[in-house]
Backbone as a chain_set.jsonl record, in Angstrom:
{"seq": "XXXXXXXXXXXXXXXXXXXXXXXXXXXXXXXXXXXXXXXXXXXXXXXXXXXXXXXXXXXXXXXXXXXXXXXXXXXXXXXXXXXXXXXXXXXXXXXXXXXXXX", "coords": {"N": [[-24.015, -14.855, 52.503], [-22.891, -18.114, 51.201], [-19.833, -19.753, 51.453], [-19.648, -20.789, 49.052], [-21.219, -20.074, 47.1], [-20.266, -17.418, 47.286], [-17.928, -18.084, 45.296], [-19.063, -18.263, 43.494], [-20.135, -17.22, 41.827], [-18.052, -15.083, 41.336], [-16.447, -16.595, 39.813], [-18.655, -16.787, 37.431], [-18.492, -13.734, 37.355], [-16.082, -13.495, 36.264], [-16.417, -15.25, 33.937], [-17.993, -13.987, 32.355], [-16.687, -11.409, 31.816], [-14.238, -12.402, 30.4], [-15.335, -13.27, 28.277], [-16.562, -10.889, 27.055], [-13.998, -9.405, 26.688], [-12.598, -11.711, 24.336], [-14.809, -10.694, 22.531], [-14.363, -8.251, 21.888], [-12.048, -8.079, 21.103], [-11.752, -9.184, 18.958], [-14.038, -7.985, 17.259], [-12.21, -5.642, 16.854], [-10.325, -6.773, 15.797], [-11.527, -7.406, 12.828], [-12.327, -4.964, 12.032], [-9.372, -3.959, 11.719], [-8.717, -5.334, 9.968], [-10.346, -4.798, 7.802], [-9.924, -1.94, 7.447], [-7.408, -2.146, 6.164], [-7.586, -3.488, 3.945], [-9.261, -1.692, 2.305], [-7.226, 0.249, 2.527], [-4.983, -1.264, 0.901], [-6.958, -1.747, -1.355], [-7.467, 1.111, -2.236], [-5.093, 1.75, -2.882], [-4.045, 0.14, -4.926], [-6.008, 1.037, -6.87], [-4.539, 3.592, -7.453], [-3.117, 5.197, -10.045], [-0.287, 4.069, -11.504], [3.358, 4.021, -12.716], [6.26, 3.346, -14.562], [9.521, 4.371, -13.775], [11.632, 5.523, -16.321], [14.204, 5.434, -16.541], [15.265, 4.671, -13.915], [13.569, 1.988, -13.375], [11.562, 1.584, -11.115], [8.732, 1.569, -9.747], [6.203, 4.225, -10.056], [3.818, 6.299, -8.394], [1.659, 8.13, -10.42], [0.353, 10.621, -9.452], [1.984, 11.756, -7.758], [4.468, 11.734, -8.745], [7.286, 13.232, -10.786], [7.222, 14.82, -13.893], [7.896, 14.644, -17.398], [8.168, 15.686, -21.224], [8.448, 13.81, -24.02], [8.817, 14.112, -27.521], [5.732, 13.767, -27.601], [4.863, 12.43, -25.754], [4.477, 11.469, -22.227], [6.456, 11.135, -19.616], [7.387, 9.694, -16.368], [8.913, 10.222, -13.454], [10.745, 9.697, -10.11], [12.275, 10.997, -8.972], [13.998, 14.255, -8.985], [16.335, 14.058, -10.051], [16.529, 11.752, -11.378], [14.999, 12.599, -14.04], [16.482, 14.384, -14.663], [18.913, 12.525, -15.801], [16.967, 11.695, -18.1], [16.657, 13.6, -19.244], [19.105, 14.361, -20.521], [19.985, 12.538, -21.929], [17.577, 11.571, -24.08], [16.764, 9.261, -26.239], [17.867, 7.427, -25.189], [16.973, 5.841, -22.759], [14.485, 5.643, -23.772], [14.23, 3.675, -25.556], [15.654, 1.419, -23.79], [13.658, 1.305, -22.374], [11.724, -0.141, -24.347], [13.088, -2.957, -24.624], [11.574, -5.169, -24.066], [9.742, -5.598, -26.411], [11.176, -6.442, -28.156], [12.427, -5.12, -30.625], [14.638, -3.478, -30.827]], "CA": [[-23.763, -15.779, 51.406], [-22.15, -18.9, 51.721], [-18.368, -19.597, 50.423], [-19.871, -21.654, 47.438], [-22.204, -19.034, 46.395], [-19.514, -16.194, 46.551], [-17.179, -18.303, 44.568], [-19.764, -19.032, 41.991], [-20.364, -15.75, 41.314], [-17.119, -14.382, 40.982], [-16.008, -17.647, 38.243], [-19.445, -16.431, 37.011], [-18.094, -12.742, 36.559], [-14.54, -13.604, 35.288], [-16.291, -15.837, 32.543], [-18.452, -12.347, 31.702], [-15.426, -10.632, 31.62], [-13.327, -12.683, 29.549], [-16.378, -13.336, 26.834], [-16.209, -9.082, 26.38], [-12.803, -9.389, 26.284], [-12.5, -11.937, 23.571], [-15.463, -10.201, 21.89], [-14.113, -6.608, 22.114], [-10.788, -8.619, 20.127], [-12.428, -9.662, 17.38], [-14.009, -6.82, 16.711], [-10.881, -4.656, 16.915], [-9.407, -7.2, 14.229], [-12.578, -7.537, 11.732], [-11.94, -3.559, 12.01], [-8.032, -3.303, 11.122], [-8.604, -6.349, 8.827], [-11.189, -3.893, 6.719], [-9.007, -0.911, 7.257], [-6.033, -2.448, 5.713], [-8.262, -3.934, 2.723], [-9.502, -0.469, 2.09], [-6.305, 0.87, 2.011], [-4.873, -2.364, -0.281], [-7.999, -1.335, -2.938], [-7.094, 2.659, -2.78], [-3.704, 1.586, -3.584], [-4.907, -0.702, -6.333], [-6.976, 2.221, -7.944], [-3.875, 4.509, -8.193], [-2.322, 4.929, -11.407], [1.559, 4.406, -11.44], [4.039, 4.24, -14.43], [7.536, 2.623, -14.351], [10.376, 5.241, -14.084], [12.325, 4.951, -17.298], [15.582, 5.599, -15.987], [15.292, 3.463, -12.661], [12.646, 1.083, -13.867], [10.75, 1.336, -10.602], [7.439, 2.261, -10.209], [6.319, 5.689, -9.244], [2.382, 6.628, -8.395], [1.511, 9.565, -10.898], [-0.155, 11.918, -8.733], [3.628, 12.126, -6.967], [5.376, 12.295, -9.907], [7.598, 14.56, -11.284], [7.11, 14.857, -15.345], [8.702, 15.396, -18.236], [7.658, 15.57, -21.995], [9.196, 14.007, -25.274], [8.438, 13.305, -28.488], [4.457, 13.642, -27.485], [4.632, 11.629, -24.729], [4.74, 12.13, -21.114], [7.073, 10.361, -19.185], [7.163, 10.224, -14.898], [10.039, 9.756, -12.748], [10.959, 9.087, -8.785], [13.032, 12.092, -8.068], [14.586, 14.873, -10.112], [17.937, 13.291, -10.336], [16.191, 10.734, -12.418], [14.326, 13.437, -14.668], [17.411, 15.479, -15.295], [19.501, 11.942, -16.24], [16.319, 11.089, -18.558], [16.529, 15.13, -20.241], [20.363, 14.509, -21.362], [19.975, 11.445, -23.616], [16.304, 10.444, -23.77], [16.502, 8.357, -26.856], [18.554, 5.499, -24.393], [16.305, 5.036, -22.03], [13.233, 5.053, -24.046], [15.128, 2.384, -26.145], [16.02, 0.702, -23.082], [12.257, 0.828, -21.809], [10.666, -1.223, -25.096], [13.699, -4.008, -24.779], [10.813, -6.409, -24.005], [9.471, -5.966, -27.387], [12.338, -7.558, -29.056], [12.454, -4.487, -31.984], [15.777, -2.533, -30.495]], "C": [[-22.764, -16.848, 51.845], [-20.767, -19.237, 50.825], [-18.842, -20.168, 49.281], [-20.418, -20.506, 46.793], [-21.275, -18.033, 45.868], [-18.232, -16.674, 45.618], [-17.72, -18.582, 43.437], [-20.118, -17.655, 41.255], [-19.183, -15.016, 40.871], [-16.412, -15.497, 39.596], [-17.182, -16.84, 37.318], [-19.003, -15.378, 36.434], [-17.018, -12.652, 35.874], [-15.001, -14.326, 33.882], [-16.973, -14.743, 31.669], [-17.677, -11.526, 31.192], [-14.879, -11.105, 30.203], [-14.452, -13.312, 28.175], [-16.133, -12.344, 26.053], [-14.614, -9.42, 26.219], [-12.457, -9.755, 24.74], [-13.622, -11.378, 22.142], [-14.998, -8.724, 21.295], [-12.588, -7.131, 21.083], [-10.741, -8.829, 19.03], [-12.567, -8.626, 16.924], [-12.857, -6.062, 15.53], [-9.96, -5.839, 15.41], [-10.192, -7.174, 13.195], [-12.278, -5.333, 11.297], [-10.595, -3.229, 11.471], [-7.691, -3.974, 10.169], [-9.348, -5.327, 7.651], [-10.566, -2.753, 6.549], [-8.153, -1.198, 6.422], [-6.354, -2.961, 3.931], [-8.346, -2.582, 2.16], [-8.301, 0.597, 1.874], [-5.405, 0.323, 0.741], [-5.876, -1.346, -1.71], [-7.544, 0.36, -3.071], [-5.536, 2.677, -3.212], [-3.551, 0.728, -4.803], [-5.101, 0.215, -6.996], [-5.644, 3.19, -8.23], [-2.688, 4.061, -9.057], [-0.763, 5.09, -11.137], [2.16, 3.65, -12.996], [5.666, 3.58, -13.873], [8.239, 4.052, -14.9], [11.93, 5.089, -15.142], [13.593, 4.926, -17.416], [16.465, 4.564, -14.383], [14.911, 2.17, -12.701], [11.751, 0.754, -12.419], [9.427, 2.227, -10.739], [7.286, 3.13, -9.108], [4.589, 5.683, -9.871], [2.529, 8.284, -9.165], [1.049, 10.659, -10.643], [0.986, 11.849, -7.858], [4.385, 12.32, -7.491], [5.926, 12.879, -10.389], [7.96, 14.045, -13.385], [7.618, 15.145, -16.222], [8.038, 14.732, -19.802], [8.617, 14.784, -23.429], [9.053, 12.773, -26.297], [6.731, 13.084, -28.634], [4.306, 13.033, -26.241], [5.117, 11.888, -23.723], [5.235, 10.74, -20.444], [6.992, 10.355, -17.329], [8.681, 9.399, -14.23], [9.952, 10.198, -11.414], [11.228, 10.339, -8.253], [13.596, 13.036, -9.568], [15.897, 14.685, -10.982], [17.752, 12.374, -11.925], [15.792, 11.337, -13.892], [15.677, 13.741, -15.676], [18.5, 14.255, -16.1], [18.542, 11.503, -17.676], [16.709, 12.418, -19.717], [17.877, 14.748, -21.09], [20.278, 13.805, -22.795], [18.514, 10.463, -23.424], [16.082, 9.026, -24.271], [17.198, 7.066, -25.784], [17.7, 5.314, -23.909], [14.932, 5.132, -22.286], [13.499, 3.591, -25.433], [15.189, 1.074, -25.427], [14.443, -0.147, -22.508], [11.269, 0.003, -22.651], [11.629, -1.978, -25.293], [12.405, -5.349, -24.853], [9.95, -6.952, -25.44], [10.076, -6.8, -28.763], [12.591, -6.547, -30.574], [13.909, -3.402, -31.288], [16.615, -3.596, -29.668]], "O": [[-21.913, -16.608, 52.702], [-20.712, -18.978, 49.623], [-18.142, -19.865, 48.314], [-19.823, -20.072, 45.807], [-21.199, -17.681, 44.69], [-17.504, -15.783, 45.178], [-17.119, -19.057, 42.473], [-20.304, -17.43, 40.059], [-19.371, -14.253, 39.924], [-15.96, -15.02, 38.555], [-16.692, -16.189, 36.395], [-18.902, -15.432, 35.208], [-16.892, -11.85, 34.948], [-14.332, -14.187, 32.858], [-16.652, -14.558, 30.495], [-17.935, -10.917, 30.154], [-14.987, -10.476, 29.15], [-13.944, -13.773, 27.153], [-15.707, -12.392, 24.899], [-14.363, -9.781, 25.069], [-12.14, -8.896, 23.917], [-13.321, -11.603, 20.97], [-15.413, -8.284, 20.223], [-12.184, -6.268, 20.304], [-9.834, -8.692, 18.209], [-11.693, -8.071, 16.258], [-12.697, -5.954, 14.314], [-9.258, -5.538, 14.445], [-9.514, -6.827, 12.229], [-12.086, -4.822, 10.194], [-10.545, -2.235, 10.746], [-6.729, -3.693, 9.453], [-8.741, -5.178, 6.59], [-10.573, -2.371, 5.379], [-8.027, -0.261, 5.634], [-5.586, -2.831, 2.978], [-7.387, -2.281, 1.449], [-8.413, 1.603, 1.174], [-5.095, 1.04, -0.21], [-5.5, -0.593, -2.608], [-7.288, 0.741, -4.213], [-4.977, 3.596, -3.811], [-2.638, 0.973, -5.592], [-4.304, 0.369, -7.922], [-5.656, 3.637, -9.377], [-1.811, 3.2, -8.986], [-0.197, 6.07, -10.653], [1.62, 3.041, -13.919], [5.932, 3.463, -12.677], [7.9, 4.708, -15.885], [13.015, 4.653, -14.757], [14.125, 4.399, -18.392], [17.562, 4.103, -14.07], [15.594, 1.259, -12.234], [11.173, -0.332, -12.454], [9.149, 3.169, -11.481], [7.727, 3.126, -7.959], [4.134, 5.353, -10.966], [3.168, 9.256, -8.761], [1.195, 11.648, -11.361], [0.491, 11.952, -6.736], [5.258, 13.07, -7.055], [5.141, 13.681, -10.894], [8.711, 13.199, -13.869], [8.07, 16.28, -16.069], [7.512, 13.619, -19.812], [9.591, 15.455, -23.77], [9.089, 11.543, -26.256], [6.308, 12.385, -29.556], [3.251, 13.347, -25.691], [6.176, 12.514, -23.769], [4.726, 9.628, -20.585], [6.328, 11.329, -16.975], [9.233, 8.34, -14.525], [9.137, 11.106, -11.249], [10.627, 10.803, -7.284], [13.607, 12.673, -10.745], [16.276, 15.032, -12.1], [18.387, 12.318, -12.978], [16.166, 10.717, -14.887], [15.875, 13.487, -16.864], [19.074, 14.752, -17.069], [19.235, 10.932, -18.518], [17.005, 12.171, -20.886], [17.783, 14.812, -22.315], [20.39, 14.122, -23.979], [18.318, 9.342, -22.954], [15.632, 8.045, -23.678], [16.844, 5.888, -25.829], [17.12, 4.375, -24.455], [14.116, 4.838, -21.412], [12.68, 2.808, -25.914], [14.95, -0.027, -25.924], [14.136, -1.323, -22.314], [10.258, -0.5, -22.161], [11.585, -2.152, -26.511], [12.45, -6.292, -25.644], [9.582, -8.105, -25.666], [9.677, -7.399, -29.761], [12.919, -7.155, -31.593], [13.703, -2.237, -31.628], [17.691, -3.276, -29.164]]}, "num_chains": 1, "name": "protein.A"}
């Protein structure tokens, strides 16, 4: 083979190369781009509740529960629970401020 030939061939296989390359990239992102969606929407779908003592929000299948007055309440940690058991009426007082009736 003559030097042109074996240099045309080897540009030839580096541009083969680096096609798969950038192909094999994509991929791999169209893939962790749909992963990450898919995890987004299953985090969407689960139900969470504002903790009425903290006011953040807590997913209810992690929850720890407590009852009063008919109604079920969910909180973060037990700390939160056991501050909610002493004097409930405050912080279910505190939790309909937005309604403008307390």
């Amino acid at each position: 083979m003559s030097l042109l030939t074996q240099n045309l061939a080897w540009v030839l296989l580096s541009g083969v190369a680096l096609s798969a390359l950038v192909a094999w990239q994509r991929y791999m992102s169209r893939r962790e781009n749909s992963n990450s969606t898919e995890l987004h929407r299953a985090q969407e779908c689960t139900p969470t509740a504002d903790d009425p003592v903290t006011g953040n929000s807590v997913r209810i299948a992690h929850a720890i529960a407590a009852n009063f007055e008919g109604k079920t309440y969910f909180f973060e940690s037990e700390s939160s629970r056991a501050v909610f058991q002493q004097d409930p009426e405050r912080y279910i007082h505190r939790h309909h401020r937005h309604h403008d009736c307390c």
